[in-house]
C-alpha positions as CSV (number, residue, x, y, z in Angstrom):
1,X,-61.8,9.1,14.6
2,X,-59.2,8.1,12.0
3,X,-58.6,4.7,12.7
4,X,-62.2,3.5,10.4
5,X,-60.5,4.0,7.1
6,X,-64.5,4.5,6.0
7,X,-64.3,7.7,7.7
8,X,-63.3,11.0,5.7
9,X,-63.5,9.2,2.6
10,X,-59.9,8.3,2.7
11,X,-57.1,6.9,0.0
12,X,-54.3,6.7,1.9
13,X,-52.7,6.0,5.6
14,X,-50.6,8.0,7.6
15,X,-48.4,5.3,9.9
16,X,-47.7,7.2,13.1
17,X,-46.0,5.3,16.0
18,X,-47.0,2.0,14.8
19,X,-51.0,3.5,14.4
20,X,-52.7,4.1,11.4
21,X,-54.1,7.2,10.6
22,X,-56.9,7.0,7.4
23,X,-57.0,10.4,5.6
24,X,-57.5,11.8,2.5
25,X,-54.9,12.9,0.9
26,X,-56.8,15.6,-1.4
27,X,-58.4,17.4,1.0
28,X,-55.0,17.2,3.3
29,X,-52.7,18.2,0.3
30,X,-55.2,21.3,-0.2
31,X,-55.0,22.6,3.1
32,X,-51.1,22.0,4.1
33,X,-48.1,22.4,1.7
34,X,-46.4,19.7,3.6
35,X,-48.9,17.3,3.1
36,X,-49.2,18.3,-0.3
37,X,-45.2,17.9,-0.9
38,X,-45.3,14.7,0.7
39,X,-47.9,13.1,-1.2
40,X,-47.4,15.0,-4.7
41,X,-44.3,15.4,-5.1
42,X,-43.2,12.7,-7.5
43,X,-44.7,10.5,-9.5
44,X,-44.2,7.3,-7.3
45,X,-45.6,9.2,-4.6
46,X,-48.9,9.8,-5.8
47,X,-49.3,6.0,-6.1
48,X,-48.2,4.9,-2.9
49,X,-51.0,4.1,-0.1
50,X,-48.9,4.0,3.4
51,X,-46.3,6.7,4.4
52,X,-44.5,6.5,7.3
53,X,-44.3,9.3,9.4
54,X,-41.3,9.8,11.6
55,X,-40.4,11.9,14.6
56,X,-44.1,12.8,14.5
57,X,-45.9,12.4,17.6
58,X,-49.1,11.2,17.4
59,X,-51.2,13.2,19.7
60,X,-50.3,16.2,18.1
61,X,-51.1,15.1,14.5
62,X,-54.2,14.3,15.3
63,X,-55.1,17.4,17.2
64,X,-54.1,19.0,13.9
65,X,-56.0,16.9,11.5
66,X,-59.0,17.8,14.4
67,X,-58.3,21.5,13.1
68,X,-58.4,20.4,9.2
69,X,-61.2,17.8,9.8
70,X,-63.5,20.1,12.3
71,X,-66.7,17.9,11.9
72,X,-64.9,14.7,12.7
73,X,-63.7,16.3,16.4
74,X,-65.8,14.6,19.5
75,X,-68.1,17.8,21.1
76,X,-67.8,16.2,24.8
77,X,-70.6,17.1,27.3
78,X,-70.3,18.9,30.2
């Protein structure tokens, strides 16, 4: 879950269709160049704390972070 901004030890939200998304922006910039550009990229980046994601749906970005995060995805039982 990445709506508890406790969780993953994060520093910084994603907004994605009006939700916020709690991450950390280390361990995302580490493991995806675009997350790493838009984070690093300039010095008034590295400060900020909210970016706005656009004509990103969020679903899908969560199934990725799911794949970057794998102990935080729900095992359901069957």
């Amino acid at each position: 879950d990445f709506s508890n901004p406790e969780d993953n030890r994060s520093d910084v939200t994603l907004i994605v269709d009006g939700k916020a998304i709690h991450v950390n922006k280390q361990y995302l910039g580490m493991y995806s160049s675009v997350f790493h550009s838009l984070f690093f990229r300039n010095s008034a980046d590295k400060e900020k704390k909210e970016f706005k994601l656009d004509d990103v749906d969020y679903k899908e970005l969560i199934d990725l972070l799911h794949v970057i995060y794998p102990s935080r995805k729900n095992v359901a039982g069957t």
